[in-house]
mmCIF entry with sequence, helices, sheets and N, C-alpha, C, O atoms, coordinates in Angstrom:
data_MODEL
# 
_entry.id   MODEL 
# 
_entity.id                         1 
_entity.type                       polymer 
_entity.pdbx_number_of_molecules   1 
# 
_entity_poly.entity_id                      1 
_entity_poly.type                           'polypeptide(L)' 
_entity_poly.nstd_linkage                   no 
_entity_poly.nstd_monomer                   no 
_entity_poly.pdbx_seq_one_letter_code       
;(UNK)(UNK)(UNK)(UNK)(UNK)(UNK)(UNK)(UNK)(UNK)(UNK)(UNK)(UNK)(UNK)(UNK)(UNK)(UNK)
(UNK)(UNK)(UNK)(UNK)(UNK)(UNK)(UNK)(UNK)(UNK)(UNK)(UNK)(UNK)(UNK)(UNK)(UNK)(UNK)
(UNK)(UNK)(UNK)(UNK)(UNK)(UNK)(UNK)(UNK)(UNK)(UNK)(UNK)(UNK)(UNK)(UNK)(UNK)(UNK)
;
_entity_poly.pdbx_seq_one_letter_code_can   XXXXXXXXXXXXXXXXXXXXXXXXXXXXXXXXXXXXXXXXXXXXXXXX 
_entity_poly.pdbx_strand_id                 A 
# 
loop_
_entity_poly_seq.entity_id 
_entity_poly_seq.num 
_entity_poly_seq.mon_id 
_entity_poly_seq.hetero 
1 1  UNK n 
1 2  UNK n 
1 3  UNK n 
1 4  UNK n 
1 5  UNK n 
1 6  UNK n 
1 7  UNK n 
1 8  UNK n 
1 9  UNK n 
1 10 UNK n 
1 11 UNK n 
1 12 UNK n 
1 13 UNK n 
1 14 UNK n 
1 15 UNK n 
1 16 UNK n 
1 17 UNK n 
1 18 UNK n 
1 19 UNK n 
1 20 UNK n 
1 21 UNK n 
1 22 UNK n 
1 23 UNK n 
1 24 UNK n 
1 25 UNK n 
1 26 UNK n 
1 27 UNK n 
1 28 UNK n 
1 29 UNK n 
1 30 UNK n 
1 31 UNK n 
1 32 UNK n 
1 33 UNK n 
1 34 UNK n 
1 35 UNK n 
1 36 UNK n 
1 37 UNK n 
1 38 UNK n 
1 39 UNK n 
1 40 UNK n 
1 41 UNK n 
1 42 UNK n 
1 43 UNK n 
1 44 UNK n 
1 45 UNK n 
1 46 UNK n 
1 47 UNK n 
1 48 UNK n 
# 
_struct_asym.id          A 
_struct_asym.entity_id   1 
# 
loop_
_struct_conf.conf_type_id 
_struct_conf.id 
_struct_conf.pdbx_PDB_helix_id 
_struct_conf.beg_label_comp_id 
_struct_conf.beg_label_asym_id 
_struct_conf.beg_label_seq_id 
_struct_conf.pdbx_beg_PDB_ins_code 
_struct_conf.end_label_comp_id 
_struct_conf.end_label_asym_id 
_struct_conf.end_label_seq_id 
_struct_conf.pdbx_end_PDB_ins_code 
_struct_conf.beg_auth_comp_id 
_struct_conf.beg_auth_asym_id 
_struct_conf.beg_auth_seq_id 
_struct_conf.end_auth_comp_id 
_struct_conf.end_auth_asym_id 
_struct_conf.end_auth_seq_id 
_struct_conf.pdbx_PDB_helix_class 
_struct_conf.details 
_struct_conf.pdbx_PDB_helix_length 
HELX_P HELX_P1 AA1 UNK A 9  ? UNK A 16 ? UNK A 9  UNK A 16 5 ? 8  
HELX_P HELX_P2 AA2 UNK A 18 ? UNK A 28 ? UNK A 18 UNK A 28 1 ? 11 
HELX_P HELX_P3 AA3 UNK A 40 ? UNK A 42 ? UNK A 40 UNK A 42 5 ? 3  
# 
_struct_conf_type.id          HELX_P 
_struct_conf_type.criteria    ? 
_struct_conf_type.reference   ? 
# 
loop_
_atom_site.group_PDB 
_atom_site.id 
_atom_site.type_symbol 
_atom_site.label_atom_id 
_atom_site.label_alt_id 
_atom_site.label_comp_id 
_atom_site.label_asym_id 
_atom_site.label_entity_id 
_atom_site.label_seq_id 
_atom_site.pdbx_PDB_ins_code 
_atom_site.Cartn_x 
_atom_site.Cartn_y 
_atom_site.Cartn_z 
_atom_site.occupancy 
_atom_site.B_iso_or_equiv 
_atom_site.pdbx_formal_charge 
_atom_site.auth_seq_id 
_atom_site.auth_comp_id 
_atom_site.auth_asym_id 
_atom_site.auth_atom_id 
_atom_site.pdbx_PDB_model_num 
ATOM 1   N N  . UNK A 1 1  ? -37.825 -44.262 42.342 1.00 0.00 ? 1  UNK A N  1 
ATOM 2   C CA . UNK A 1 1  ? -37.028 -43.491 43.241 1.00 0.00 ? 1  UNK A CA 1 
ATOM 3   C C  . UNK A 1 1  ? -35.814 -44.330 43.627 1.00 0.00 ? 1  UNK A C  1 
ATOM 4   O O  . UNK A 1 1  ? -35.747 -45.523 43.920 1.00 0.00 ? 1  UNK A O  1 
ATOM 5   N N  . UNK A 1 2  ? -35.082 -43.597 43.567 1.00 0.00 ? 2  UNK A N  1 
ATOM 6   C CA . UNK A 1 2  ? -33.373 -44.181 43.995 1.00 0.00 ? 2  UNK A CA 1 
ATOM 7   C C  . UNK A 1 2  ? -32.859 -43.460 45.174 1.00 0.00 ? 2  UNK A C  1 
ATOM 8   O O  . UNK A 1 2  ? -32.785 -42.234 45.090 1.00 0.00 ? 2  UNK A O  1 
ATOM 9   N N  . UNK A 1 3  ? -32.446 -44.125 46.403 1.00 0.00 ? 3  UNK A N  1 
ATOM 10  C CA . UNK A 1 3  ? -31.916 -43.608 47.372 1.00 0.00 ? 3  UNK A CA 1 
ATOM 11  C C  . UNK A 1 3  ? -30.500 -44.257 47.874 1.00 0.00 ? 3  UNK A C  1 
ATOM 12  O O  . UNK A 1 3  ? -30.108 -45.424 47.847 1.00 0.00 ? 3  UNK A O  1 
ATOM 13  N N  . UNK A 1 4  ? -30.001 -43.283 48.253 1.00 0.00 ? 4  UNK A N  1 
ATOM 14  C CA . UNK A 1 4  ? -28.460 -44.112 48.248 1.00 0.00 ? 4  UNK A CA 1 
ATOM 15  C C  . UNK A 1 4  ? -28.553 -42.632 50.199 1.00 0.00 ? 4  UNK A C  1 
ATOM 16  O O  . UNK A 1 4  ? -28.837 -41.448 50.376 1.00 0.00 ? 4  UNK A O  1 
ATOM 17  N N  . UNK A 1 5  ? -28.106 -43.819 51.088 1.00 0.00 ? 5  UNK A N  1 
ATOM 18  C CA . UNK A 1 5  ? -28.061 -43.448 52.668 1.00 0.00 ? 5  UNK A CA 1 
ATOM 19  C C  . UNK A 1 5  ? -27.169 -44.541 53.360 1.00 0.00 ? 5  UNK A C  1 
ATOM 20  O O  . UNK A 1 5  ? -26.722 -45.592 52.899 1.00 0.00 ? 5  UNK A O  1 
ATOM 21  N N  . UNK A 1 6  ? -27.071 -44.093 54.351 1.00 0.00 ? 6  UNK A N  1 
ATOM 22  C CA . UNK A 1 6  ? -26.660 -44.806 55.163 1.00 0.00 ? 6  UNK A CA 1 
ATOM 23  C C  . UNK A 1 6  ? -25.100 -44.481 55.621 1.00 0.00 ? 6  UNK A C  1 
ATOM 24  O O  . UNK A 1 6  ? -24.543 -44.991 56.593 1.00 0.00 ? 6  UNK A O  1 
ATOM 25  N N  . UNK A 1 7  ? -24.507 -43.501 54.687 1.00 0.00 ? 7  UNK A N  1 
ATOM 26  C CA . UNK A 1 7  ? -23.125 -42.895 55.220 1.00 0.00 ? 7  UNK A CA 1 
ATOM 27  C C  . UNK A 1 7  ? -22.569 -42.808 56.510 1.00 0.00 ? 7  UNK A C  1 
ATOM 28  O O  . UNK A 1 7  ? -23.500 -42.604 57.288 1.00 0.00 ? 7  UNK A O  1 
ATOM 29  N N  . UNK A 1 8  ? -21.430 -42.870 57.146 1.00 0.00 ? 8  UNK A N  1 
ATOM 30  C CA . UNK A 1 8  ? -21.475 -42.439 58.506 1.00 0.00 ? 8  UNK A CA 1 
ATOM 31  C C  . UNK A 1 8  ? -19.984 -40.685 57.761 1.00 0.00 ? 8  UNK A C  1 
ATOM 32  O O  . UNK A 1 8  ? -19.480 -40.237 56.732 1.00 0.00 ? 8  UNK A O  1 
ATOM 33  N N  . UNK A 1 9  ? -20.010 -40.563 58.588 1.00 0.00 ? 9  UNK A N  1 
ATOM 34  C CA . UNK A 1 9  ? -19.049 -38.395 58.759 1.00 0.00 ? 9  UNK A CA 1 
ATOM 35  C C  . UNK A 1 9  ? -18.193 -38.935 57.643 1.00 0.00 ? 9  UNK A C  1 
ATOM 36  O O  . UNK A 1 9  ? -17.936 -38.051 56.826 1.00 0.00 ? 9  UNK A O  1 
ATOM 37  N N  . UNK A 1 10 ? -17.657 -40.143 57.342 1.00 0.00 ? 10 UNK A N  1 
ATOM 38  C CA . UNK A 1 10 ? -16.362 -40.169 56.352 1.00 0.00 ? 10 UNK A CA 1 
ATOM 39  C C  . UNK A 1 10 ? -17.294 -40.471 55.000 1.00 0.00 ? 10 UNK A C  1 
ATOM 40  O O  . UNK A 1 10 ? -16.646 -40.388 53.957 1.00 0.00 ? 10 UNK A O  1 
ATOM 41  N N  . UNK A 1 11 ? -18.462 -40.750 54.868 1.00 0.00 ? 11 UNK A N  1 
ATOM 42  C CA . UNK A 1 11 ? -18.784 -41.527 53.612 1.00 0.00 ? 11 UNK A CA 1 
ATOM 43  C C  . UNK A 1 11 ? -18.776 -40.456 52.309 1.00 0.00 ? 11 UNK A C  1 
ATOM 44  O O  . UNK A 1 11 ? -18.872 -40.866 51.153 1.00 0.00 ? 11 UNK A O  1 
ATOM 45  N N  . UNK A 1 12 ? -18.635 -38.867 52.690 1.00 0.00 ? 12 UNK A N  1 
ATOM 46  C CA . UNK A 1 12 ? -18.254 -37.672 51.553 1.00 0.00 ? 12 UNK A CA 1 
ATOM 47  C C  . UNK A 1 12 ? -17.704 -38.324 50.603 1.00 0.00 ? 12 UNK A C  1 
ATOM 48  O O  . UNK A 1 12 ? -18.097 -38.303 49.437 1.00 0.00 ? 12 UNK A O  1 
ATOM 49  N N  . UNK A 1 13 ? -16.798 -38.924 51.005 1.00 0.00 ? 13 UNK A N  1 
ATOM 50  C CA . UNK A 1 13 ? -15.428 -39.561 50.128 1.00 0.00 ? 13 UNK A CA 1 
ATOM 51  C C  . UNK A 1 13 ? -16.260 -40.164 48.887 1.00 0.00 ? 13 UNK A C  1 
ATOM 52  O O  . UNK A 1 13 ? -16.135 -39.637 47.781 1.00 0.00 ? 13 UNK A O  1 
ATOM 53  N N  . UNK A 1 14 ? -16.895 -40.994 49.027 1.00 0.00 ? 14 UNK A N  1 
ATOM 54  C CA . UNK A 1 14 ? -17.544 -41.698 48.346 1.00 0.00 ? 14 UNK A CA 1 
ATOM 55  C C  . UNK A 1 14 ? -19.095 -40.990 47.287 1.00 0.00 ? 14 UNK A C  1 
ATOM 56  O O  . UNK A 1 14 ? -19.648 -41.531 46.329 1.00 0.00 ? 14 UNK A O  1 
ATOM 57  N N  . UNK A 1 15 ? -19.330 -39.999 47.776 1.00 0.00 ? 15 UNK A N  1 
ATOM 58  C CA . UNK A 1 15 ? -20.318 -39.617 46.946 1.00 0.00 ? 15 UNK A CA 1 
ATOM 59  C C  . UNK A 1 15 ? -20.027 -39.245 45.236 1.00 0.00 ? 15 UNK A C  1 
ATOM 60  O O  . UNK A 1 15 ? -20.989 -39.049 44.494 1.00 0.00 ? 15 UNK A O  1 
ATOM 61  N N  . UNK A 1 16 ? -18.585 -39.174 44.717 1.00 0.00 ? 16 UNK A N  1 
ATOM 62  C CA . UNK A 1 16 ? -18.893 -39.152 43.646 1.00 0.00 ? 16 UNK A CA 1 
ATOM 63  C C  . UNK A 1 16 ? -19.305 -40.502 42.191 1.00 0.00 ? 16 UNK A C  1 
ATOM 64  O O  . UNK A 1 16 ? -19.729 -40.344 41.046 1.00 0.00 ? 16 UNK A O  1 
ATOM 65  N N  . UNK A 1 17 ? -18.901 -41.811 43.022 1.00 0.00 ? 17 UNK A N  1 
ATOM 66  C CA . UNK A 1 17 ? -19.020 -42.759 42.538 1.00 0.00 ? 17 UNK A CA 1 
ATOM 67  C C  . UNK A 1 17 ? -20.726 -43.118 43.261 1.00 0.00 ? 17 UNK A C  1 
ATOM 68  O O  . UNK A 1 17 ? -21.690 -42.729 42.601 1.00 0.00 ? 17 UNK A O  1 
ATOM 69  N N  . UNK A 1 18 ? -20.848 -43.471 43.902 1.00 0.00 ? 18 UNK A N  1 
ATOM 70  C CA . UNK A 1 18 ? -22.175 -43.023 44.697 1.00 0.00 ? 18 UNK A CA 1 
ATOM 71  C C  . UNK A 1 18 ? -23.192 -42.227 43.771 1.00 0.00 ? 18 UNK A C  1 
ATOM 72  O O  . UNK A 1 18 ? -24.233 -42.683 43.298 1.00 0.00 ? 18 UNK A O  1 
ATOM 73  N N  . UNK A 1 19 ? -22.754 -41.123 43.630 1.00 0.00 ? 19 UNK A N  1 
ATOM 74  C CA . UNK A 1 19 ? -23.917 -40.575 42.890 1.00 0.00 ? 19 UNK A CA 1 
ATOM 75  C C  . UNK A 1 19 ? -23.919 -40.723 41.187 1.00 0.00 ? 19 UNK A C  1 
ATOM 76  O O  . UNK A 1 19 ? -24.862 -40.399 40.465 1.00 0.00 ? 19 UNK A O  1 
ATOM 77  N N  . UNK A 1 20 ? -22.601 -41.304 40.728 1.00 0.00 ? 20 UNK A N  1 
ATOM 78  C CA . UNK A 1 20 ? -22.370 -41.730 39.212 1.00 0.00 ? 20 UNK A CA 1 
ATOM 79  C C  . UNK A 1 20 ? -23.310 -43.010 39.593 1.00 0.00 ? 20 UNK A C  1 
ATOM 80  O O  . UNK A 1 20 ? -24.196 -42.957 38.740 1.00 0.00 ? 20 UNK A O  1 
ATOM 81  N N  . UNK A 1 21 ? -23.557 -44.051 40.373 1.00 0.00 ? 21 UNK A N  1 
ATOM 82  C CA . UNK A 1 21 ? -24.154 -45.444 40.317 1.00 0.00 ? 21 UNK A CA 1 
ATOM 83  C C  . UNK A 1 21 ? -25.452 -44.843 40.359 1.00 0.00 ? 21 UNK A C  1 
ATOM 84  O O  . UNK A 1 21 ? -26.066 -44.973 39.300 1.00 0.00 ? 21 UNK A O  1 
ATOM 85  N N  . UNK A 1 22 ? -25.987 -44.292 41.165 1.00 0.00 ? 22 UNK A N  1 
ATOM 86  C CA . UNK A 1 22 ? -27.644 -43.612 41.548 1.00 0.00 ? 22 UNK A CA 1 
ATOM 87  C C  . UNK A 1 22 ? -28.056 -42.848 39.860 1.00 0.00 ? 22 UNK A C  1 
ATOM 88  O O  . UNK A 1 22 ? -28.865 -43.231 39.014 1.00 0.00 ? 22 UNK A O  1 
ATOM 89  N N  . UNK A 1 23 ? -27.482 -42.119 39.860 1.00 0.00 ? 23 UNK A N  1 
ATOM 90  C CA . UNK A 1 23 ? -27.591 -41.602 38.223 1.00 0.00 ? 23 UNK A CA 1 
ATOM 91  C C  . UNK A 1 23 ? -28.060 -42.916 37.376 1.00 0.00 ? 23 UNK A C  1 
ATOM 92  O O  . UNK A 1 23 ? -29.203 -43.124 36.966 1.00 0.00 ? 23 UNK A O  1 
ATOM 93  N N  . UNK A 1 24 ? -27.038 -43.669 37.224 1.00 0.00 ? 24 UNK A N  1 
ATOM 94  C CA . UNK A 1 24 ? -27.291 -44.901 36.390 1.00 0.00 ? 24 UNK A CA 1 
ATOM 95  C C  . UNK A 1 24 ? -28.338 -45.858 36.619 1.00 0.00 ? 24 UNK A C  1 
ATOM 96  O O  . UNK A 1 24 ? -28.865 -46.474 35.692 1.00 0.00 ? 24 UNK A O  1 
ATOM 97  N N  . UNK A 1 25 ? -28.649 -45.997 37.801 1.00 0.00 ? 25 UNK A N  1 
ATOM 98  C CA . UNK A 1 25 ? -29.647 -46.666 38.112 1.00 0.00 ? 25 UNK A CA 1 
ATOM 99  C C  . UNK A 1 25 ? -30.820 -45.780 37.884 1.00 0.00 ? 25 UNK A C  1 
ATOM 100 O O  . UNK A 1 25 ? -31.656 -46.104 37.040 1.00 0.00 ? 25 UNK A O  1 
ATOM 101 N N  . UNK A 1 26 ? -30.950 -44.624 38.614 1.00 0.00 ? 26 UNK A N  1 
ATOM 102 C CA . UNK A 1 26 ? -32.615 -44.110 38.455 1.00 0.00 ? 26 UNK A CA 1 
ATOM 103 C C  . UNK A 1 26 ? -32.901 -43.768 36.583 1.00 0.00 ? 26 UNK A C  1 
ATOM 104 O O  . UNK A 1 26 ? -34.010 -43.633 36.068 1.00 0.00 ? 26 UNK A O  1 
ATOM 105 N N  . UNK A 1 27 ? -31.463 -43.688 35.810 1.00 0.00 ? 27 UNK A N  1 
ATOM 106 C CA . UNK A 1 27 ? -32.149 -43.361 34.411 1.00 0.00 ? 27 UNK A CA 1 
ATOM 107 C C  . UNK A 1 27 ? -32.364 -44.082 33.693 1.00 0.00 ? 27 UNK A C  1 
ATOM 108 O O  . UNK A 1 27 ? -33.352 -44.120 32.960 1.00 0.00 ? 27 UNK A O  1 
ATOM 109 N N  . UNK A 1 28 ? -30.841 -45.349 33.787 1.00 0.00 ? 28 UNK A N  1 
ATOM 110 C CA . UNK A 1 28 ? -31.456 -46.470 32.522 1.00 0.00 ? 28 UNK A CA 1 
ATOM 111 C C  . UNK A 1 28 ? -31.303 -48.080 33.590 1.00 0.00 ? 28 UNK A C  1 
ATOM 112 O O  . UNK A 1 28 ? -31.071 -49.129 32.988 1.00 0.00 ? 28 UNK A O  1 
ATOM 113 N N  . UNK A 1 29 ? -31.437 -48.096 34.932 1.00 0.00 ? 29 UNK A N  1 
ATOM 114 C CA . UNK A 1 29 ? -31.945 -49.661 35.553 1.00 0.00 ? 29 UNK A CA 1 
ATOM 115 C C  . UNK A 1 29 ? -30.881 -50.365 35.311 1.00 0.00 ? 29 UNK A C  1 
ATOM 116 O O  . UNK A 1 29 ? -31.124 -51.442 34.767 1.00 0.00 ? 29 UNK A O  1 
ATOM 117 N N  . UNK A 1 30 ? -29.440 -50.069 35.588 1.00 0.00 ? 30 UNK A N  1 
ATOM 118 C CA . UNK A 1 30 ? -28.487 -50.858 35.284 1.00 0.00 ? 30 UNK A CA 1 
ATOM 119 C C  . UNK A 1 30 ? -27.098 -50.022 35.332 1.00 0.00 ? 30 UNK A C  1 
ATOM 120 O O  . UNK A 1 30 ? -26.913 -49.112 34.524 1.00 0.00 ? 30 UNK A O  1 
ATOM 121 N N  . UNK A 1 31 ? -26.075 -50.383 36.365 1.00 0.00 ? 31 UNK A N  1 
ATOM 122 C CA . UNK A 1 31 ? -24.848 -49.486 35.940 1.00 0.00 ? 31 UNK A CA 1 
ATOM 123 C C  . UNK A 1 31 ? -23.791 -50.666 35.764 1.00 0.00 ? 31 UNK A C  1 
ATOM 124 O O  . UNK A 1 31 ? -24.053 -51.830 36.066 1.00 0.00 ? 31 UNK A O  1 
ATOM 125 N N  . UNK A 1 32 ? -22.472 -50.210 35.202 1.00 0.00 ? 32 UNK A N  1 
ATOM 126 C CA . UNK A 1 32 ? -21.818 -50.660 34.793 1.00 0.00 ? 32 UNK A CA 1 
ATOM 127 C C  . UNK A 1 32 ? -20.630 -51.301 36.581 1.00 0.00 ? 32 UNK A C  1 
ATOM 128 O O  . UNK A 1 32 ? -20.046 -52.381 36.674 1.00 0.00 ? 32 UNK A O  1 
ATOM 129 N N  . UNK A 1 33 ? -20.657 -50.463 37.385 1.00 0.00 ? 33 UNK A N  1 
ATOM 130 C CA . UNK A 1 33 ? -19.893 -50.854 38.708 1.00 0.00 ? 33 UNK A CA 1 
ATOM 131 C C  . UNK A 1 33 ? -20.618 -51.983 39.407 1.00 0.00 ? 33 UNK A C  1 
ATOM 132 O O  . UNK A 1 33 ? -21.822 -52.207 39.530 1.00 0.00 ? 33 UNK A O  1 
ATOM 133 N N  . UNK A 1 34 ? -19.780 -52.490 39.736 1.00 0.00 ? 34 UNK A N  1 
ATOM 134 C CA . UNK A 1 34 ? -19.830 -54.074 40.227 1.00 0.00 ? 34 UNK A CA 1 
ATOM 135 C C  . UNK A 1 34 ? -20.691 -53.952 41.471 1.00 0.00 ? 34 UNK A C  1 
ATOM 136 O O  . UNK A 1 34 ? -19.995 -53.814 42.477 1.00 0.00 ? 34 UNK A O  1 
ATOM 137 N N  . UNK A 1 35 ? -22.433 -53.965 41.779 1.00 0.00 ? 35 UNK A N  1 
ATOM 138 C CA . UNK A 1 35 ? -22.862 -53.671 42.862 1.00 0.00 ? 35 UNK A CA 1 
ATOM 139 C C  . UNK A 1 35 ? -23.669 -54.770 43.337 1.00 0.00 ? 35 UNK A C  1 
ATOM 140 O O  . UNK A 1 35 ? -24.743 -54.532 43.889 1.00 0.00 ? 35 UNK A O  1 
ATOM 141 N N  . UNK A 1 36 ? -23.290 -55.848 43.189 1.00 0.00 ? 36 UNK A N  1 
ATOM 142 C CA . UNK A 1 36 ? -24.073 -57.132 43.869 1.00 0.00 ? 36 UNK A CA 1 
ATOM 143 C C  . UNK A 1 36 ? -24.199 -57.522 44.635 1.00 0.00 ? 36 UNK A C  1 
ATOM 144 O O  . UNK A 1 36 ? -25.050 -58.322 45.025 1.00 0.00 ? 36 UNK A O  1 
ATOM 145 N N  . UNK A 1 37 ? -22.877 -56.790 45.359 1.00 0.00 ? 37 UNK A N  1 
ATOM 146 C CA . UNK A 1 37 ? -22.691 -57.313 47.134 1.00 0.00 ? 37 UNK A CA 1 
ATOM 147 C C  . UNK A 1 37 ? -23.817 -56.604 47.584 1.00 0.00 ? 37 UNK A C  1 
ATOM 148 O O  . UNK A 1 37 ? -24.424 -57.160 48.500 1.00 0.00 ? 37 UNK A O  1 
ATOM 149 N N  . UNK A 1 38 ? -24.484 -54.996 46.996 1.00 0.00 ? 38 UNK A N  1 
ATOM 150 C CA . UNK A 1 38 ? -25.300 -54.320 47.698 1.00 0.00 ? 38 UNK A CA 1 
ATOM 151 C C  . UNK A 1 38 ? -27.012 -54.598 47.341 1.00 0.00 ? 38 UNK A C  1 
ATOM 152 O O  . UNK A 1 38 ? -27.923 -53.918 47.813 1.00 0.00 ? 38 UNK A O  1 
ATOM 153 N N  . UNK A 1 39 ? -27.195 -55.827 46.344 1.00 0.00 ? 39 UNK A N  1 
ATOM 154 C CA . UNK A 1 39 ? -28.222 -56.641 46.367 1.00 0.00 ? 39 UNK A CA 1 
ATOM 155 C C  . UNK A 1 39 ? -29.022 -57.145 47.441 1.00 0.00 ? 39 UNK A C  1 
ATOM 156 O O  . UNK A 1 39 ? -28.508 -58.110 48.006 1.00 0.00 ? 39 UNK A O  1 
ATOM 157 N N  . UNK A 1 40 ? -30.151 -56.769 47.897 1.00 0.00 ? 40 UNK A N  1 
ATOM 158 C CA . UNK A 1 40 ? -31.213 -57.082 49.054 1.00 0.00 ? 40 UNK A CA 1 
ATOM 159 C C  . UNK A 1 40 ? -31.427 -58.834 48.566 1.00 0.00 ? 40 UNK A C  1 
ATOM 160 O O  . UNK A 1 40 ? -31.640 -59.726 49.387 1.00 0.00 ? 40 UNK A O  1 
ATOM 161 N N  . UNK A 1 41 ? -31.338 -59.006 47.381 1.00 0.00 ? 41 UNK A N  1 
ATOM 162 C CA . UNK A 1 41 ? -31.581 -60.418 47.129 1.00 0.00 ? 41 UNK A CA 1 
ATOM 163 C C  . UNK A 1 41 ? -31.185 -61.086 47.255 1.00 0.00 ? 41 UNK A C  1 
ATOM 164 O O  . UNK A 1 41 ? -31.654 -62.189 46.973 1.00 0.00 ? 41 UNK A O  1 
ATOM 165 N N  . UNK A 1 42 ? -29.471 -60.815 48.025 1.00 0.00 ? 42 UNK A N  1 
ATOM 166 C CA . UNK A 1 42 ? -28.615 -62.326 48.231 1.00 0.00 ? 42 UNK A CA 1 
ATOM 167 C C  . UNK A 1 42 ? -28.637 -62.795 49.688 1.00 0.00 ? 42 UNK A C  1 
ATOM 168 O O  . UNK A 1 42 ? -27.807 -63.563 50.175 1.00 0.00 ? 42 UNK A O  1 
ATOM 169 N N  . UNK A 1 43 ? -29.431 -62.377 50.180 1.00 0.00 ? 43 UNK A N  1 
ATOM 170 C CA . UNK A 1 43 ? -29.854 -62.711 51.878 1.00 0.00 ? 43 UNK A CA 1 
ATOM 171 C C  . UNK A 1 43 ? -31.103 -63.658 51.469 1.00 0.00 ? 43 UNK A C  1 
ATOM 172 O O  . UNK A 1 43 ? -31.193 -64.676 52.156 1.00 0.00 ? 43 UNK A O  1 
ATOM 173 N N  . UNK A 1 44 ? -32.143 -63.476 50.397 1.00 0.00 ? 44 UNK A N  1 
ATOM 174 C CA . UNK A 1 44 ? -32.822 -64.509 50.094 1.00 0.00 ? 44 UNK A CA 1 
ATOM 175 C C  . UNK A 1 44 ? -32.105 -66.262 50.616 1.00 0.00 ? 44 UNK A C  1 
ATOM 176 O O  . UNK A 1 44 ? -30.917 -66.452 50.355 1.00 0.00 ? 44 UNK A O  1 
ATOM 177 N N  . UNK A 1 45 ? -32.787 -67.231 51.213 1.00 0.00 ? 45 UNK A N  1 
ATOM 178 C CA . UNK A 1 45 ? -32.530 -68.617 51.145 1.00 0.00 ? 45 UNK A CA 1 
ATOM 179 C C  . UNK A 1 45 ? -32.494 -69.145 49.513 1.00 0.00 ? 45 UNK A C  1 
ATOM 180 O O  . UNK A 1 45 ? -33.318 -69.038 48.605 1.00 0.00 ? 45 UNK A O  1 
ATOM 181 N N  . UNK A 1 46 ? -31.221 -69.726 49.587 1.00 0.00 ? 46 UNK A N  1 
ATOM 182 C CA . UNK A 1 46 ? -31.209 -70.351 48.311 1.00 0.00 ? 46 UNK A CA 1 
ATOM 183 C C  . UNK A 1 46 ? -32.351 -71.752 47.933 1.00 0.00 ? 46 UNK A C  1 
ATOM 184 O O  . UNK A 1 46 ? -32.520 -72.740 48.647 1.00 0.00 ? 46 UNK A O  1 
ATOM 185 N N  . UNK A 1 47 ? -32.922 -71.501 46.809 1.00 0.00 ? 47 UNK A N  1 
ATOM 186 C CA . UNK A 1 47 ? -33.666 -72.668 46.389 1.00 0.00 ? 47 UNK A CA 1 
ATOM 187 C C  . UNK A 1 47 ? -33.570 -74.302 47.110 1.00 0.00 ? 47 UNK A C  1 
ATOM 188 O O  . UNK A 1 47 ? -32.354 -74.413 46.953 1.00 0.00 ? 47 UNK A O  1 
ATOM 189 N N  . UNK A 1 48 ? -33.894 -75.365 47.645 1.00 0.00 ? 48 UNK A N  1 
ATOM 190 C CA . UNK A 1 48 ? -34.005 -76.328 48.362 1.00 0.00 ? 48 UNK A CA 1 
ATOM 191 C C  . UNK A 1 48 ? -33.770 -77.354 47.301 1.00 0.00 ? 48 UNK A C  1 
ATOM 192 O O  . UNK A 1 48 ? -33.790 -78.552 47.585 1.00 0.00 ? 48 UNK A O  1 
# 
């Protein structure tokens, strides 16, 4: 499951790239737009 939330009244704007990335992700696990900043994993502590 792929969920894409968190919009506030202006985020419309954005649903067509939005839902081109969600597409890409829920079918083949990988899109081509640069989405790393929105990685849960870079709040991880880096290795010691």
């Amino acid at each position: 499951m792929t969920v894409a939330c968190g919009f506030s009244g202006h985020g419309f704007k954005f649903v067509p790239v939005v839902g081109e990335i969600v597409a890409d992700l829920a079918l083949t696990g990988t899109t081509a737009h640069p989405i790393g900043l929105f990685d849960p994993r870079r709040l991880a502590a880096a290795p010691a």
